[in-house]
mmCIF file as gemmi writes it, N, C-alpha and C atoms, coordinates in Angstrom:
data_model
loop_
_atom_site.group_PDB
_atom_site.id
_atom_site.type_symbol
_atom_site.label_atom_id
_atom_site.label_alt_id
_atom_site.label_comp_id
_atom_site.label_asym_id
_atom_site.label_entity_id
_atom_site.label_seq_id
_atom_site.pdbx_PDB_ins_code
_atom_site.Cartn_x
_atom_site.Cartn_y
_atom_site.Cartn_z
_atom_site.occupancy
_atom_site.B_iso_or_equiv
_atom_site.pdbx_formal_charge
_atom_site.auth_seq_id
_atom_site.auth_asym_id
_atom_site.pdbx_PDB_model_num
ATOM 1 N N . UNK Axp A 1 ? -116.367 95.141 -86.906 1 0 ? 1 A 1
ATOM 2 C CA . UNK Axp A 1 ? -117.288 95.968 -87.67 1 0 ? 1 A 1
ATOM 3 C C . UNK Axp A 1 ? -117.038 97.424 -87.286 1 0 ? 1 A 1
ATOM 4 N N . UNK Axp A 2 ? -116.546 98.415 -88.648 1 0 ? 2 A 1
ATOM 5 C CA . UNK Axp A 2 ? -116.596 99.924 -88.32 1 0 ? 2 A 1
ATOM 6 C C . UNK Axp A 2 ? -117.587 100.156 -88.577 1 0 ? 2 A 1
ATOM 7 N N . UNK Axp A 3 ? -118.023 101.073 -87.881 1 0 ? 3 A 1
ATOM 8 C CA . UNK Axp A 3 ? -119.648 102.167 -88.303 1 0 ? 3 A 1
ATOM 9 C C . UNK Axp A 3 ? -118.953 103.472 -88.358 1 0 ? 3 A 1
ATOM 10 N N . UNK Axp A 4 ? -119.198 104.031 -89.063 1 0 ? 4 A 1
ATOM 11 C CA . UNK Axp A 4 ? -119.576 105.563 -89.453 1 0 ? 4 A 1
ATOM 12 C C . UNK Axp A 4 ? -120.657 106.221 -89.53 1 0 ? 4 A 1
ATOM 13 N N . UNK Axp A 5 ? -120.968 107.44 -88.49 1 0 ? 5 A 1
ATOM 14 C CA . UNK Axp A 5 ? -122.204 107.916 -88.678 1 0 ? 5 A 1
ATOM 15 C C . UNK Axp A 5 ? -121.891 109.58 -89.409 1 0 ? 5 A 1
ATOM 16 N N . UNK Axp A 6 ? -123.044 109.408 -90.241 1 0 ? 6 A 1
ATOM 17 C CA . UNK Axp A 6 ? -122.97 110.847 -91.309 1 0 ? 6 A 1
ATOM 18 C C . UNK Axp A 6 ? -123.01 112.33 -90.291 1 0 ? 6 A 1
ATOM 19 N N . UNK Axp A 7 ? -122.366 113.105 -90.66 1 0 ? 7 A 1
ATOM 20 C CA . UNK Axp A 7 ? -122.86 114.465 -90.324 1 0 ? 7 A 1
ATOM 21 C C . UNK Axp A 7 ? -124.226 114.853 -91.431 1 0 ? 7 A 1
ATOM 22 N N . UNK Axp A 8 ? -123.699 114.184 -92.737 1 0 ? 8 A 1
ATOM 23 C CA . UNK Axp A 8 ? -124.885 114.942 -93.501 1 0 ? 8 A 1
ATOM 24 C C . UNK Axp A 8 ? -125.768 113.409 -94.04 1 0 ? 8 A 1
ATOM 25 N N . UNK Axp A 9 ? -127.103 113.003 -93.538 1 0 ? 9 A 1
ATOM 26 C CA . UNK Axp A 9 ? -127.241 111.412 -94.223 1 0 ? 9 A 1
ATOM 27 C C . UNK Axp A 9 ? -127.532 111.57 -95.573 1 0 ? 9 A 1
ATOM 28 N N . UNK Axp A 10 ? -127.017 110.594 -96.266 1 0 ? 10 A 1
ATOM 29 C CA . UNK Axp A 10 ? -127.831 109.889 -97.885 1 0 ? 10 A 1
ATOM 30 C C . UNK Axp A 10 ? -129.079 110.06 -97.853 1 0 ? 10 A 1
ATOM 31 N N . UNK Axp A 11 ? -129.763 110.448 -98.677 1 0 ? 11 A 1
ATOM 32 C CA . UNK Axp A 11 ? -131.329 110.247 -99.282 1 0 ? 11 A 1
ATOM 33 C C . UNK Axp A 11 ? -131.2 109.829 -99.846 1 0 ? 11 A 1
ATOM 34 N N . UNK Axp A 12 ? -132.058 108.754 -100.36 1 0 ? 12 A 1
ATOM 35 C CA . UNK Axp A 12 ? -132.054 107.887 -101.541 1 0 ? 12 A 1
ATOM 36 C C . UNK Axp A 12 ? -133.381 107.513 -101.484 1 0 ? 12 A 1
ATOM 37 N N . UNK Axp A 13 ? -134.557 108.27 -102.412 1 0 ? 13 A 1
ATOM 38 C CA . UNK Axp A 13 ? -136.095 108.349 -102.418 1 0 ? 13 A 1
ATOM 39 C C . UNK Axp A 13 ? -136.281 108.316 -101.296 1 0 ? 13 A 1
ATOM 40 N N . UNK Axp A 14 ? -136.988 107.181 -100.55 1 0 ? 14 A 1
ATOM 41 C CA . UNK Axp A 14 ? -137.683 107.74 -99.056 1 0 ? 14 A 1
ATOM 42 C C . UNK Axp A 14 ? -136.803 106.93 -97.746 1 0 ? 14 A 1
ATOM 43 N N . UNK Axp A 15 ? -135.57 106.146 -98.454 1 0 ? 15 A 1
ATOM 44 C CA . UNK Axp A 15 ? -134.571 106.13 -97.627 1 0 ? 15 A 1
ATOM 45 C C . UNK Axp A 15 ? -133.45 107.137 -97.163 1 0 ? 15 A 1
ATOM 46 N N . UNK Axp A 16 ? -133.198 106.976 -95.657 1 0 ? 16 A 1
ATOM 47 C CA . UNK Axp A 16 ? -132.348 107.838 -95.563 1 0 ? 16 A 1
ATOM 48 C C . UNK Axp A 16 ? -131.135 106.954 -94.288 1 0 ? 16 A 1
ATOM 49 N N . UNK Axp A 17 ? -130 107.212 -94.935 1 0 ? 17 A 1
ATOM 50 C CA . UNK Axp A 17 ? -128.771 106.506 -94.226 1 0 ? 17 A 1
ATOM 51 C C . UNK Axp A 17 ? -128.083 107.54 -93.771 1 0 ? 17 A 1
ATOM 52 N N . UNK Axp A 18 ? -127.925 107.331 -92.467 1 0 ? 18 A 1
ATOM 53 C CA . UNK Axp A 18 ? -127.13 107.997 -91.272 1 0 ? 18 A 1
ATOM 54 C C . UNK Axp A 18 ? -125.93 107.365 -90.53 1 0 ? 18 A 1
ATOM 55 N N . UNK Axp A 19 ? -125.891 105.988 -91.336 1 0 ? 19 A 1
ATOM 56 C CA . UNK Axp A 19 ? -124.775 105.097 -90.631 1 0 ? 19 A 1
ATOM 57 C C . UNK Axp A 19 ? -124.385 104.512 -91.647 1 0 ? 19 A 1
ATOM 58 N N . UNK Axp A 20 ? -122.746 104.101 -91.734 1 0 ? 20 A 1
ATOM 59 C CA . UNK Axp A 20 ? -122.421 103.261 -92.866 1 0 ? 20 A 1
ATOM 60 C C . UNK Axp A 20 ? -122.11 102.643 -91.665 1 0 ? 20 A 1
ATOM 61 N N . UNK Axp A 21 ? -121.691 100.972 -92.38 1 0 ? 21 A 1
ATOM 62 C CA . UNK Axp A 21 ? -121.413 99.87 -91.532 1 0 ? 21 A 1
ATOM 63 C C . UNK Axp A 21 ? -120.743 99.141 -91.999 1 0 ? 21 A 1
ATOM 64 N N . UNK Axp A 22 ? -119.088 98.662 -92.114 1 0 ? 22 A 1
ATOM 65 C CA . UNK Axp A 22 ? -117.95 98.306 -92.728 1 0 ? 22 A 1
ATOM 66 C C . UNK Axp A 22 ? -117.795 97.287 -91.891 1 0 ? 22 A 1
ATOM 67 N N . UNK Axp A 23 ? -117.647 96.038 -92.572 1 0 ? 23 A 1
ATOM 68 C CA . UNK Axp A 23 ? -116.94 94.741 -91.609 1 0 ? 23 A 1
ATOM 69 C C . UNK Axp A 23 ? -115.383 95.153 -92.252 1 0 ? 23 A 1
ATOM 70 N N . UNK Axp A 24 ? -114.822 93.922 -91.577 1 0 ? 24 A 1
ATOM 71 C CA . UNK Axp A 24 ? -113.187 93.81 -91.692 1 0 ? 24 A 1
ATOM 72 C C . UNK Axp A 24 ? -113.132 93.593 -93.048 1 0 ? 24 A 1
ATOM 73 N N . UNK Axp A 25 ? -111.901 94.739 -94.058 1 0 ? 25 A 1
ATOM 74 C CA . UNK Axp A 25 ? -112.115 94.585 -95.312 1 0 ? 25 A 1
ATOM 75 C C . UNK Axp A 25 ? -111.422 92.801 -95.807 1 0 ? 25 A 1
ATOM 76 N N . UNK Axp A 26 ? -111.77 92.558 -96.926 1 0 ? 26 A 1
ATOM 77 C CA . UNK Axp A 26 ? -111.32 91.158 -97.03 1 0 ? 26 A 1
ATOM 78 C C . UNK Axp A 26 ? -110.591 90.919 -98.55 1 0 ? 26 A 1
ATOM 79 N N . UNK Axp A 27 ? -110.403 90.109 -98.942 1 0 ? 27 A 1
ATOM 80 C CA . UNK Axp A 27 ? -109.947 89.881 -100.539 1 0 ? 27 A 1
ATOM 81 C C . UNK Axp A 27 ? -110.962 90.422 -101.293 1 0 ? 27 A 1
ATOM 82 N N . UNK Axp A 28 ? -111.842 89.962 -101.078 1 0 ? 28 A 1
ATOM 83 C CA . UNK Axp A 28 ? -113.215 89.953 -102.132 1 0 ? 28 A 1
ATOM 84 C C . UNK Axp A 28 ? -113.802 91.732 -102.39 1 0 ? 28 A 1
ATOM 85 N N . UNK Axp A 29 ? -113.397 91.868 -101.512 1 0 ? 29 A 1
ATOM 86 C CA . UNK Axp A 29 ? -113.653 94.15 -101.173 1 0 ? 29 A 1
ATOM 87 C C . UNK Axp A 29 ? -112.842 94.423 -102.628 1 0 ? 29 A 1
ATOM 88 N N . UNK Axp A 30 ? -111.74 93.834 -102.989 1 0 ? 30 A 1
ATOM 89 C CA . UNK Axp A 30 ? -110.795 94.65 -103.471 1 0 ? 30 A 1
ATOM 90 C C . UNK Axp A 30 ? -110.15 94.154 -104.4 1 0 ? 30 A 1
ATOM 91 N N . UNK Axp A 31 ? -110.875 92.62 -104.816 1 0 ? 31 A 1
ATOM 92 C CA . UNK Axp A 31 ? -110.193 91.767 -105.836 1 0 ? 31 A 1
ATOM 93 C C . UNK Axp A 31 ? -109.957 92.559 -107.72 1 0 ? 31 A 1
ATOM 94 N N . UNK Axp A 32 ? -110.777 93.144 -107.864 1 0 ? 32 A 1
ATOM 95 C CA . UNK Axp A 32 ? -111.192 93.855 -109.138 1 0 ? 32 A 1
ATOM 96 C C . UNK Axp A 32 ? -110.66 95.055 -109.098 1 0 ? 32 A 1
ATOM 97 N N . UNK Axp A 33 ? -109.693 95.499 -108.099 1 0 ? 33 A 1
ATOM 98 C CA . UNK Axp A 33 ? -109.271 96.939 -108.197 1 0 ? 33 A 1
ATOM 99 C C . UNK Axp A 33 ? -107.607 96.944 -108.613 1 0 ? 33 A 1
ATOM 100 N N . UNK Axp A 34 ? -107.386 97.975 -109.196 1 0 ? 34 A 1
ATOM 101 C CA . UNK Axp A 34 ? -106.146 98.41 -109.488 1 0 ? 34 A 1
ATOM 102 C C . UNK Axp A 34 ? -105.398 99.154 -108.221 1 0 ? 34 A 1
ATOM 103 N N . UNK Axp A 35 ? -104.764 98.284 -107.484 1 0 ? 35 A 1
ATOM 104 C CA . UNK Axp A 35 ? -104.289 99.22 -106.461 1 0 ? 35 A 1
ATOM 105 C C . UNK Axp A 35 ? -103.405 99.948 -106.354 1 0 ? 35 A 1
ATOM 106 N N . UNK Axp A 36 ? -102.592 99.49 -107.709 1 0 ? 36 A 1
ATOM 107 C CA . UNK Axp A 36 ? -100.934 100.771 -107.974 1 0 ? 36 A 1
ATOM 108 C C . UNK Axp A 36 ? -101.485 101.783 -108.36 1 0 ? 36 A 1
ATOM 109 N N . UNK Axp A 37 ? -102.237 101.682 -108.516 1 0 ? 37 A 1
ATOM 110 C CA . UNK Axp A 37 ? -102.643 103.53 -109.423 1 0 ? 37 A 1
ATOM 111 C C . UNK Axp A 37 ? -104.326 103.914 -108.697 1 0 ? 37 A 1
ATOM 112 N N . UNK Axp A 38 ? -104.279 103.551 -107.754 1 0 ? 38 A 1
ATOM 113 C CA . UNK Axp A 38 ? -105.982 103.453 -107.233 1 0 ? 38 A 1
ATOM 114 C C . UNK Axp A 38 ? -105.861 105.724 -106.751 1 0 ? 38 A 1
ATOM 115 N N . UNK Axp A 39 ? -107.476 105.621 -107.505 1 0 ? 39 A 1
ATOM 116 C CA . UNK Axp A 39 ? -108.081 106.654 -107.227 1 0 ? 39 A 1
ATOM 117 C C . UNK Axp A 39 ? -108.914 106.708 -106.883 1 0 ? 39 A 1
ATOM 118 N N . UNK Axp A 40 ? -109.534 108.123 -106.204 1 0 ? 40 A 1
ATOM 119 C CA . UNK Axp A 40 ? -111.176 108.263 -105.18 1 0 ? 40 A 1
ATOM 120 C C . UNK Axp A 40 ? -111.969 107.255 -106.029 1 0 ? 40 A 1
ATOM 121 N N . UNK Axp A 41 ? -112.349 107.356 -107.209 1 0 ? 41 A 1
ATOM 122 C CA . UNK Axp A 41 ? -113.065 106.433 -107.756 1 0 ? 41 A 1
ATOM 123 C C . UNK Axp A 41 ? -113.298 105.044 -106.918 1 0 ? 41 A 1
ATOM 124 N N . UNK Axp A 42 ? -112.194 104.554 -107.322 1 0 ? 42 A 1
ATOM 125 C CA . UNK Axp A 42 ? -111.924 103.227 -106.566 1 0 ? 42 A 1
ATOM 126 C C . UNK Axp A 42 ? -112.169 103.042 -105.165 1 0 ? 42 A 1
ATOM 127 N N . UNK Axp A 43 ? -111.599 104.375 -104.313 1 0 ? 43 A 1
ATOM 128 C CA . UNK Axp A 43 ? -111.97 103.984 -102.674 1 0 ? 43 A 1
ATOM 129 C C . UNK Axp A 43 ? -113.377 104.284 -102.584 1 0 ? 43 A 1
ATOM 130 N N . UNK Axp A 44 ? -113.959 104.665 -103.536 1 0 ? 44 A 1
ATOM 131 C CA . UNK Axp A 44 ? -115.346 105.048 -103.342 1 0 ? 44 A 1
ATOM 132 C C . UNK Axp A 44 ? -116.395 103.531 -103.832 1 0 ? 44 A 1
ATOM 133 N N . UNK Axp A 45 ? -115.726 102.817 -104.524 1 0 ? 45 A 1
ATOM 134 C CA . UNK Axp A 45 ? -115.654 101.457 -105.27 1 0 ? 45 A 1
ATOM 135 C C . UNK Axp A 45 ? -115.793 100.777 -103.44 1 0 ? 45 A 1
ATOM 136 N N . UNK Axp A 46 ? -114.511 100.247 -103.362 1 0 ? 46 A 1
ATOM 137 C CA . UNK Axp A 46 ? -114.38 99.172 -102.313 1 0 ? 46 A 1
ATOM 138 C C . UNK Axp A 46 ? -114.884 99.887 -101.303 1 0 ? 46 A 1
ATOM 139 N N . UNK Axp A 47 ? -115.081 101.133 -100.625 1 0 ? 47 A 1
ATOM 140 C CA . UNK Axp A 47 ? -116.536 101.514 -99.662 1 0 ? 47 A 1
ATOM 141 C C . UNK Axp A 47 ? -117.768 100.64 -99.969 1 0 ? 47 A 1
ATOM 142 N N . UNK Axp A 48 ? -118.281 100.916 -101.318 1 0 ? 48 A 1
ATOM 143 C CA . UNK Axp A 48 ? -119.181 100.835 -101.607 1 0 ? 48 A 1
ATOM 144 C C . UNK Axp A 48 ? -119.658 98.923 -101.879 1 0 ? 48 A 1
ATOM 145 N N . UNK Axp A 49 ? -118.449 98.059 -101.669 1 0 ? 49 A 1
ATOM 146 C CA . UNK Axp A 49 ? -118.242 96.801 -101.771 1 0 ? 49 A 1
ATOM 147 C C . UNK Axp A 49 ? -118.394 96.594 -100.391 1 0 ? 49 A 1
ATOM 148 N N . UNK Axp A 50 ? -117.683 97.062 -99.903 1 0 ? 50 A 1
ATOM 149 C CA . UNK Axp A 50 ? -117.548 96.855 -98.191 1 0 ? 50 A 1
ATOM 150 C C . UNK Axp A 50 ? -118.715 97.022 -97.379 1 0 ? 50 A 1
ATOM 151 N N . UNK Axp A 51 ? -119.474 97.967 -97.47 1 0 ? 51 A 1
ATOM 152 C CA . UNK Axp A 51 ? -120.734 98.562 -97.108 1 0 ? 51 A 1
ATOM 153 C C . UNK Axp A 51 ? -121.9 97.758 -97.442 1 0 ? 51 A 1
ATOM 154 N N . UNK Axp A 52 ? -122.086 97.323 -98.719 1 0 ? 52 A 1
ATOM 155 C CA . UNK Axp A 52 ? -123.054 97.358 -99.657 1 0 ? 52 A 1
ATOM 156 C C . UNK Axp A 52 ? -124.032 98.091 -100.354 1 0 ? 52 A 1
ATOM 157 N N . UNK Axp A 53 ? -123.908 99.36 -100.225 1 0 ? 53 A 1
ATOM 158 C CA . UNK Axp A 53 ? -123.978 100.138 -100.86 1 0 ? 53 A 1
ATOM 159 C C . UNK Axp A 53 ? -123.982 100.783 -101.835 1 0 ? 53 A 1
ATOM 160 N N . UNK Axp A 54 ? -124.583 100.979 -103.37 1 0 ? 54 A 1
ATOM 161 C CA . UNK Axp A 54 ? -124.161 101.121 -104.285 1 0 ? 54 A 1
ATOM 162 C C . UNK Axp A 54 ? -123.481 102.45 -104.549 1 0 ? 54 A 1
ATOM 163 N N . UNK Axp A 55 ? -122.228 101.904 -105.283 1 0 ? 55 A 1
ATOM 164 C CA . UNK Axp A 55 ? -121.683 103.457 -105.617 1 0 ? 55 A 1
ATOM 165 C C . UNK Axp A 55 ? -122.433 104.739 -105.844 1 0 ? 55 A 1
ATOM 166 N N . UNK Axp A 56 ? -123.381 104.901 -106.664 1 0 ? 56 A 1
ATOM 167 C CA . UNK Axp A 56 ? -124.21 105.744 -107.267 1 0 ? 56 A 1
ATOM 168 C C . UNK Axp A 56 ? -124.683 106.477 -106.011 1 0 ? 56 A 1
ATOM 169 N N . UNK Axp A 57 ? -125.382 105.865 -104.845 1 0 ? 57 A 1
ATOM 170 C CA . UNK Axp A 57 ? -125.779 106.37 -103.762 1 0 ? 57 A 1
ATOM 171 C C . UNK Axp A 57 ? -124.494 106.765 -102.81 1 0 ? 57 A 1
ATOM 172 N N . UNK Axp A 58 ? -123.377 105.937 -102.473 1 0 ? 58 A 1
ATOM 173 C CA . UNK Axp A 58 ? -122.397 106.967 -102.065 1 0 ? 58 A 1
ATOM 174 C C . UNK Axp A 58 ? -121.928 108.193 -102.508 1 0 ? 58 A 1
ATOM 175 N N . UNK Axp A 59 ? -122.306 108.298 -103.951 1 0 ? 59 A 1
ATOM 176 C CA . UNK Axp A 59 ? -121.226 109.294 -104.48 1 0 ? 59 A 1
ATOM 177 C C . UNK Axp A 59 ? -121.929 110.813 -103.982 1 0 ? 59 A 1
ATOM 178 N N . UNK Axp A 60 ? -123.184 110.181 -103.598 1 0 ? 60 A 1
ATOM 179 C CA . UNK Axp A 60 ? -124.157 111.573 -102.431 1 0 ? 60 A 1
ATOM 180 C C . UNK Axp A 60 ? -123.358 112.282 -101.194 1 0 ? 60 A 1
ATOM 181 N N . UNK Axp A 61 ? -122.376 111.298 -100.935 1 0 ? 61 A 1
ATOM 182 C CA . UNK Axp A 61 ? -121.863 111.712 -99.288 1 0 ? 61 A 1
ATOM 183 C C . UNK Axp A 61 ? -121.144 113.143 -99.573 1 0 ? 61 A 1
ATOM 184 N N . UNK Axp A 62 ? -121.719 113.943 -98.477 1 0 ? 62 A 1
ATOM 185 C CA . UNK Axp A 62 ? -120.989 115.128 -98.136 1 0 ? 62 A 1
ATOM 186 C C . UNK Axp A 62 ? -119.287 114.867 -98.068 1 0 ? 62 A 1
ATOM 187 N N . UNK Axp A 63 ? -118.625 115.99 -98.487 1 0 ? 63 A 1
ATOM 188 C CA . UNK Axp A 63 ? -117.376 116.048 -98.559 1 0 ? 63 A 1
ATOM 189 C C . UNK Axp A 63 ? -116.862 115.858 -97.406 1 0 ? 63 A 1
ATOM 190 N N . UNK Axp A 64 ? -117.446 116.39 -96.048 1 0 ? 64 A 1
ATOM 191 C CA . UNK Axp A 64 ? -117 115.662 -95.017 1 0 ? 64 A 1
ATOM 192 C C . UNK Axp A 64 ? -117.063 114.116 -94.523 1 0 ? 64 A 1
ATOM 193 N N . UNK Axp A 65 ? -117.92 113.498 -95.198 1 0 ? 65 A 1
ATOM 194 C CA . UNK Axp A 65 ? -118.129 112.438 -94.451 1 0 ? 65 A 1
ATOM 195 C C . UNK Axp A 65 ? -117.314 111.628 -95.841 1 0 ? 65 A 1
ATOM 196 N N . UNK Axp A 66 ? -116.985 111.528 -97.218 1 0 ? 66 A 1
ATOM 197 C CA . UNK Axp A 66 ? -116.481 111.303 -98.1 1 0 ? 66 A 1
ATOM 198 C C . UNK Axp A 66 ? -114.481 111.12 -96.962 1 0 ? 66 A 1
ATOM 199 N N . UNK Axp A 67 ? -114.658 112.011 -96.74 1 0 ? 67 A 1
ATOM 200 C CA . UNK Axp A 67 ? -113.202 112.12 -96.035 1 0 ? 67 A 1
ATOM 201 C C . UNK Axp A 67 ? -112.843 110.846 -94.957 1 0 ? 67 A 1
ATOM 202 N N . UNK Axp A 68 ? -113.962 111.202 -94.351 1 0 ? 68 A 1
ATOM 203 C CA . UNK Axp A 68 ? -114.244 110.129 -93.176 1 0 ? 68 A 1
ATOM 204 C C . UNK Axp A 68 ? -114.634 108.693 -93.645 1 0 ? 68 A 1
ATOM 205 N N . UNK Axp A 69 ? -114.986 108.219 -95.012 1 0 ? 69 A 1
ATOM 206 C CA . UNK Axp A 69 ? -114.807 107.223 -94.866 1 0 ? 69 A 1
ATOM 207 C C . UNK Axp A 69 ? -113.863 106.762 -96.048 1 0 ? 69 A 1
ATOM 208 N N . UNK Axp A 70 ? -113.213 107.576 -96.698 1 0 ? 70 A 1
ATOM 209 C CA . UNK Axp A 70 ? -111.368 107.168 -97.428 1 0 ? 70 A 1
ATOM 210 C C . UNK Axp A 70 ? -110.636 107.325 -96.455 1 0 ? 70 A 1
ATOM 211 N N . UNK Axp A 71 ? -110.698 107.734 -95.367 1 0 ? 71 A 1
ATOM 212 C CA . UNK Axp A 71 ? -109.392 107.488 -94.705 1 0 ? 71 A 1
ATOM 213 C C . UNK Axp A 71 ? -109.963 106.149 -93.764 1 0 ? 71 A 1
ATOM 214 N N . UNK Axp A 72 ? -111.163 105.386 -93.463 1 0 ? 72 A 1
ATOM 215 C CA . UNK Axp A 72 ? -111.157 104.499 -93.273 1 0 ? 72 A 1
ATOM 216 C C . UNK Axp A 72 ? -110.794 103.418 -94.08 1 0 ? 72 A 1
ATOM 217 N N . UNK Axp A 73 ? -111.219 103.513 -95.378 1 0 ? 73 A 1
ATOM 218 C CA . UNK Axp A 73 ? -110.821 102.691 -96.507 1 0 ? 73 A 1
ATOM 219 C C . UNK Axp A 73 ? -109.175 102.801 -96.92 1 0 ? 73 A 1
ATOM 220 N N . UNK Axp A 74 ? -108.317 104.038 -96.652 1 0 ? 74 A 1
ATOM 221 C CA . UNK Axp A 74 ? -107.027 103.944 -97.218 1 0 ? 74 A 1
ATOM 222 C C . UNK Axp A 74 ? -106.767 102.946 -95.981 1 0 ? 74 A 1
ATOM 223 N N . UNK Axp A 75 ? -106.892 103.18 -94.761 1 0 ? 75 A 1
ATOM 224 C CA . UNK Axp A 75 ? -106.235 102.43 -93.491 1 0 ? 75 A 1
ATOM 225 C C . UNK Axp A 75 ? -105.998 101.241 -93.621 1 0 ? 75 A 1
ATOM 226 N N . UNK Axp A 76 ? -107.206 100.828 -93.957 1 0 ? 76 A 1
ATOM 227 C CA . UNK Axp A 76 ? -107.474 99.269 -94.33 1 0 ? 76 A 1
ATOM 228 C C . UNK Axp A 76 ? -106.715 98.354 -95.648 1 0 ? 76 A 1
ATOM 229 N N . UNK Axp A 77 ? -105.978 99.349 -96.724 1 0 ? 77 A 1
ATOM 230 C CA . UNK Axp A 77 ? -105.586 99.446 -97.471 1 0 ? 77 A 1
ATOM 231 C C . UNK Axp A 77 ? -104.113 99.352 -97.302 1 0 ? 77 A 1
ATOM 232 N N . UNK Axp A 78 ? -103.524 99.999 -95.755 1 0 ? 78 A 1
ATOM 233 C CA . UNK Axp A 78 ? -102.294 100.746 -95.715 1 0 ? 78 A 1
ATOM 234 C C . UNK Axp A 78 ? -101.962 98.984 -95.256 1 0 ? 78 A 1
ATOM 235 N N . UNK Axp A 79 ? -102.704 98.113 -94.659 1 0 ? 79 A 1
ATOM 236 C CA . UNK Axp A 79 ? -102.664 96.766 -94.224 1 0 ? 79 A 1
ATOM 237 C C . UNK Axp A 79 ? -101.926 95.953 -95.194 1 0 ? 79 A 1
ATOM 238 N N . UNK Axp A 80 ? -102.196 95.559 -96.017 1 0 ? 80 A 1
ATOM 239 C CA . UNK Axp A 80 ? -101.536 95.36 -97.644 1 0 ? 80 A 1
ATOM 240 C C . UNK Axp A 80 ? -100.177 95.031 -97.982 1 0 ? 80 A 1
ATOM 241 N N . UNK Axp A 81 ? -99.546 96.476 -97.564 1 0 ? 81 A 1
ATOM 242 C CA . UNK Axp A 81 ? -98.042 96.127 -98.175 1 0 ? 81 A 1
ATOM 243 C C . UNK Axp A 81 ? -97.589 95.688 -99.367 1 0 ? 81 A 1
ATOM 244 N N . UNK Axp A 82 ? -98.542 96.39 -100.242 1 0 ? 82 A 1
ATOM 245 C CA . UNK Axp A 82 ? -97.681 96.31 -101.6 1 0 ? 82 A 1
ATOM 246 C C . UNK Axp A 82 ? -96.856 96.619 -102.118 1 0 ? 82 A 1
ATOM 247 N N . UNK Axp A 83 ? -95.817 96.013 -102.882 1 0 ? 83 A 1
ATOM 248 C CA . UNK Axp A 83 ? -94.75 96.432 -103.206 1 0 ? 83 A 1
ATOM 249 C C . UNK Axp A 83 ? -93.849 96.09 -102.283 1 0 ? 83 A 1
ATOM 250 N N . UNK Axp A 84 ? -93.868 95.728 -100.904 1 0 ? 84 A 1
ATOM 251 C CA . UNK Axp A 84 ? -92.51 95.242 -100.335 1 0 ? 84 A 1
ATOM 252 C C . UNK Axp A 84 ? -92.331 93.87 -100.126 1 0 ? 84 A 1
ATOM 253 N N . UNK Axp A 85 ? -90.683 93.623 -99.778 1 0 ? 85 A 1
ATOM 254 C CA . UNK Axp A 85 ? -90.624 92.481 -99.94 1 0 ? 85 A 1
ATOM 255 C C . UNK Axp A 85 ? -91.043 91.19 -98.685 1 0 ? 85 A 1
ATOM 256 N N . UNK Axp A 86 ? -91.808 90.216 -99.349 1 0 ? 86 A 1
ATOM 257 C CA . UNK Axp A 86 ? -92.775 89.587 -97.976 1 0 ? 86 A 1
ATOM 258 C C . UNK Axp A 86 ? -92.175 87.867 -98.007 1 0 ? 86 A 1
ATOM 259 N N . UNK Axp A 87 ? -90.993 87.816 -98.736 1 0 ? 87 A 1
ATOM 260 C CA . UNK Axp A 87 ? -90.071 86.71 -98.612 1 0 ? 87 A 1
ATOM 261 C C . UNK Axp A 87 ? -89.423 86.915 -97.425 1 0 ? 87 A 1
ATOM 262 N N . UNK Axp A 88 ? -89.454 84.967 -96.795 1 0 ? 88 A 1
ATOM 263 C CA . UNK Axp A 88 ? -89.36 84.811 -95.489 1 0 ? 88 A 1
ATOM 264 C C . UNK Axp A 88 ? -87.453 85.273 -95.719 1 0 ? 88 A 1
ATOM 265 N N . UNK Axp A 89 ? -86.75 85.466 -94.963 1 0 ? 89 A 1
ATOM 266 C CA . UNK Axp A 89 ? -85.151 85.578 -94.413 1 0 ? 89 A 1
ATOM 267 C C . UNK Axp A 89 ? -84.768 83.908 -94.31 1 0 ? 89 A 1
């Protein structure tokens, strides 16, 4: 489990989030996404899968903390290896 804590938290009416909380991403994070052509949209998508979180309320995150958690989400992403070849020798 990653946590991320905000520099700036979410409001969302009289909630307020100061921590995101990411388990290990899995198939299901990322089954519905286009990953050859994936944009912020999308990492803002599988955050928001990963988290549980609805997009609408992420799309609040300060530009710093937006940073901080696509480069957690590309990482997890960089795992993948798409496009190369994964036939045994």
């Amino acid at each position: 489990m990653k946590t991320i804590n905000l520099d700036e938290p979410i409001v969302h009416g009289s909630e307020q989030i100061s921590v995101l909380s990411f388990p290990s991403m899995k198939a299901k994070h990322i089954m519905d996404m286009d990953l050859e052509n994936i944009k912020m949209r999308a990492m803002i998508e599988i955050a928001s899968e990963m988290c549980s979180i609805p997009p609408t309320i992420l799309a609040e995150l300060s530009i710093k903390d937006t940073g901080k958690v696509i480069d957690y989400v590309s990482k997890q992403l960089e795992l993948l290896e798409i496009g190369e070849d994964s036939q045994d020798s």
